[in-house]
BABASE-567064 format. One record per residue (C-alpha): y, z, x; residue in one letter. Coordinates in steps of 0.5 Angstrom, whole numbers, plus 500, padded with zeros to 3 digits. Layout:
BEGIN
YZXA ...
***
This chain:
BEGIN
859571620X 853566617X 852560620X 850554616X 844548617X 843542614X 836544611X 836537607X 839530609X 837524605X 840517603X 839511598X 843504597X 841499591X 836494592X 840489592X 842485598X 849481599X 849477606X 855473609X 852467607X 853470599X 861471600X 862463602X 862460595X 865466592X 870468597X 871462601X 869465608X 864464613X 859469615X 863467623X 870470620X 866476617X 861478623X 867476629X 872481626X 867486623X 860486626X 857486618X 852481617X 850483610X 851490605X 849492598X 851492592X 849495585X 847491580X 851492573X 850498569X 848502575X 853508576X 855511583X 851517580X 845513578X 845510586X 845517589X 841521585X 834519589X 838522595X 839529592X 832529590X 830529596X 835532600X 833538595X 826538596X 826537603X 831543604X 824546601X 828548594X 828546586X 834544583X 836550580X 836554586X 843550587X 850555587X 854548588X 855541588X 861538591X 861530591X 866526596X 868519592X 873514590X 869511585X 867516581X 862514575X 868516570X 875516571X 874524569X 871528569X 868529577X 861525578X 859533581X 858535574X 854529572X 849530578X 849537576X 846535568X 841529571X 838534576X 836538570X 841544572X 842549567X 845554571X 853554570X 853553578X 860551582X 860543581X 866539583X 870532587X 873531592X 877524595X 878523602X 875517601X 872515608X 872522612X 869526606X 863527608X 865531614X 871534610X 865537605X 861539610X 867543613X 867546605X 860547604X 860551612X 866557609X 861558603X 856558607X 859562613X 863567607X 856568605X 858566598X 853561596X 846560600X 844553597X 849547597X 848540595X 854536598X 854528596X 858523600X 857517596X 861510593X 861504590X 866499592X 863493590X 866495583X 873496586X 874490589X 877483589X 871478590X 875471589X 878468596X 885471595X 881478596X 877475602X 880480608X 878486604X 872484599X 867482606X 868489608X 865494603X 858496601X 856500596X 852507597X 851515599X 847520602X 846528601X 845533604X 843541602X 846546606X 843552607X 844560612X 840560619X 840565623X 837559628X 840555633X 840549629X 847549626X 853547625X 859549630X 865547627X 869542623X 875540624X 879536618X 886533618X 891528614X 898525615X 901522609X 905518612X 899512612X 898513605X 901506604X 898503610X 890503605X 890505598X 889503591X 894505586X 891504579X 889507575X 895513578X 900517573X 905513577X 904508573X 906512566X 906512561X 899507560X 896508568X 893501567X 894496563X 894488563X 900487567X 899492573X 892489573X 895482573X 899485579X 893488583X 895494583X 887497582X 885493588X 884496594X 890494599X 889496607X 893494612X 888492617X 892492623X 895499622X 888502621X 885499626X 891502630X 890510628X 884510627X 882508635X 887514637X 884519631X 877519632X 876520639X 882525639X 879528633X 872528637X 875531643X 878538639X 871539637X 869538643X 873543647X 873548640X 866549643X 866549650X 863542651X 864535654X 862529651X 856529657X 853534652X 852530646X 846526645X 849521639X 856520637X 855518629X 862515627X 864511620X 862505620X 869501618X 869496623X 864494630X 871493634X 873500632X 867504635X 867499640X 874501641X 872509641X 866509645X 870506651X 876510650X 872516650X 867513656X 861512653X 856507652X 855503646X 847506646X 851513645X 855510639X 850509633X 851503629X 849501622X 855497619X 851491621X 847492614X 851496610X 858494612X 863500610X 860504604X 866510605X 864517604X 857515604X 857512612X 856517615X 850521612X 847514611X 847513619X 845520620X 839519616X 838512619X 839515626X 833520625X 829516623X 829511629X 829518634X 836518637X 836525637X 832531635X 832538634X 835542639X 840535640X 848536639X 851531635X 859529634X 861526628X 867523626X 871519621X 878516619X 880513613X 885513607X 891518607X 891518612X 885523614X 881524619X 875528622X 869530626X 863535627X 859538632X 853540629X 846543634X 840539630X 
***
């Protein structure tokens, strides 16, 4: 069986920087309650006219160079979103035709909104592992600022989230740098605790329309105690299968790279699995919580600051909307 590496990693977020101190008029809070019960300080939002796959298309250009190929050397794109450019179709298609692909190559969407970076590279490895494809572009990317209530009635959700995304090239390796395993996993009893529901066919006949905008019915709803709750329980449950899936125990892993929701969360997580805050990286600070572009963009930031090297394992994990859940172990 074919081992998968990533060949290519790359990140990009819009220009412009949006503070605590720039939500104080706008949604009557104070840069105190943001920082006391999240760790953001700051996160970037889009200007208008910028798409999602306008914001991360420089990151799969880099990604593809960096993994040492052009654009058409690709088999597939598979995108991880909530807030795709378009309703439908997908926004894979999309990078497909900006990247200049004429090829009829495999390009789709997922939606496991927080955990799907890791959810993609779980997809991208049986590709990779079956020996379907050899190069697969996969794209963790959202912006949220263009989901959310920016008035005080929307001040507990709206301070969180910021906008951008990371890609990655995945390529065959018969090197000791590699993925090890993935591990994805979803409980749809949570699905209420932390959704959008507009536009949704549960809505028939229209989908949205005036009045289930009047209602909010488009606007993320999260029940942050519930969250909070599971996702402590989940992540480093999730981490500790990947774990002894490969024989190994947390003293192995250089760095663990989690989505950036909530500072308490991983504070939580990296004292429910003994380990210190310097092993437990940490962004959230300057982007706040970008959904499936956490993770790569942490990746990213993390190598570049030297936190690990090649050769190092890593242990990625995330909770989000589904519930869904997941982790990694990947050897760089």
């Amino acid at each position: 069986m074919n081992k998968a590496k990533i060949a290519g990693l790359a990140y990009s977020v819009p220009d412009r920087v949006v503070t605590n101190h720039d939500l104080e008029t706008m949604m009557d809070t104070t840069d105190e309650w943001i920082q006391t019960r999240s760790g953001i300080k700051e996160r970037r939002w889009v200007e208008e006219g910028m798409s999602n796959s306008g914001m991360v298309l420089p990151a799969c250009k880099k990604a593809i160079k960096d993994a040492g190929i052009e654009p058409e050397d690709l088999d597939a794109i598979i995108v991880g979103t909530v807030s795709s450019d378009y309703n439908f179709p997908g926004m894979a298609p999309m990078l497909q035709q900006q990247l200049g692909i004429k090829t009829n190559i495999s390009a789709f969407d997922i939606s496991a909104a927080c955990s799907a970076f890791i959810y993609l590279l779980e997809i991208g490895n049986q590709f990779i592992q079956t020996g379907k494809y050899k190069n697969i572009l996969l794209v963790g990317s959202d912006v949220m600022s263009c989901l959310l209530d920016k008035s005080p009635a929307g001040r507990a959700t709206g301070v969180l989230f910021g906008d951008g995304g990371g890609a990655a090239v995945l390529q065959p390796t018969e090197g000791e740098s590699y993925i090890l395993s993935t591990h994805t996993y979803a409980d749809g009893s949570g699905v209420e605790m932390l959704k959008a529901e507009a536009p949704g066919s549960i809505f028939y006949p229209n989908r949205i329309d005036s009045d289930i905008v009047a209602k909010g019915h488009h606007l993320p709803f999260q029940n942050g105690r519930e969250v909070f709750k599971n996702a402590v329980v989940r992540m480093p449950e999730s981490i500790n299968v990947a774990l002894k899936h490969n024989n190994l125990s947390i003293e192995d892993v250089s760095l663990v790279i989690a989505h950036q929701a909530n500072y308490r969360i991983l504070k939580t997580v990296a004292k429910r699995m003994d380990i210190s805050m310097d092993k437990m990286y940490v962004n959230i600070h300057k982007y706040g919580n970008t959904t499936a572009g956490t993770i790569p963009i942490a990746m990213c930031e993390a190598l570049a600051e030297g936190k690990f090297k090649k050769g190092d394992i890593i242990v990625l994990t995330a909770f989000g909307a589904g519930y869904t859940w997941a982790s990694s172990i990947i050897r760089w």
